[in-house]
Residue, then its C-alpha position, 0 to 999 in steps of 0.5 A: x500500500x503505497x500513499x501520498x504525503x500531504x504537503x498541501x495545506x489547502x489539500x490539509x484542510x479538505x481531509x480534516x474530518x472528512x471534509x467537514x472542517x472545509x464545509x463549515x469554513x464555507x458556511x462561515x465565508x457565506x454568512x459574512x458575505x450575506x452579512x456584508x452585503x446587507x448592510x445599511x451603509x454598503x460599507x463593514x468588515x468580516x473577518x474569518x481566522x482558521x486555526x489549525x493546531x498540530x499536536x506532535x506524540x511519537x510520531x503521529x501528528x494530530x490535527x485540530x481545526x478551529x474557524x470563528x467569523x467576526x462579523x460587522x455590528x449591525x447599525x440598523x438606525x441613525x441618530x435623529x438629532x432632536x434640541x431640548x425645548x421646554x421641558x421636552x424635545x423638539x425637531x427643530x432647532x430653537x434659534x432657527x426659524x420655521x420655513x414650513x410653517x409659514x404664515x397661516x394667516x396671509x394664507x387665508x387673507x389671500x383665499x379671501x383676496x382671490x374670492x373677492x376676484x371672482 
């Protein structure tokens, strides 16, 4: 019986446990992926650290694998500034003037005004 010396680490990797070790580096490497591509902002990192330990004992070697993913912190809402204003809080900031709310009673006074037009 004649067999081949493994030299190859990626070769290591796919017969540690059978192949299993590799699928579950491929589920960590598909779950950061997923991950990334969802993020609100379009930006992250994921990190994915294998570690492989080689215990030595009298001539047999034993091989021990390790995978963990560091994904992104998922930031699913922004900060909403808000302005304290009596007691409470307020959208808009106090020294600034309201551009929306306008003068409700010229809009009233010009309905009237093109009443009188008609």
């Amino acid at each position: 019986m004649s067999t081949r010396p493994i030299r190859k680490f990626d070769t290591l990797l796919g017969t540690v446990n059978r192949g299993r070790f590799a699928e579950k580096c491929d589920e960590h490497l598909t779950t950061a992926l997923e991950t990334l591509e969802a993020l609100p902002n379009e930006k992250g990192t994921a990190t994915i650290t294998v570690t492989v330990t080689l215990t030595y004992d009298s001539g047999r070697i034993d091989v021990k694998p390790a995978v963990k993913s560091k994904l992104p912190e998922e930031k699913a809402f922004s900060p909403t500034p808000f302005w304290a204003f009596e007691g409470g809080l307020s959208v808009q900031h106090p020294s600034q003037m309201d551009m929306f709310g306008g003068p409700r009673v010229a809009a009233d006074q010009d309905r009237d005004r093109d009443r009188d037009f008609a």
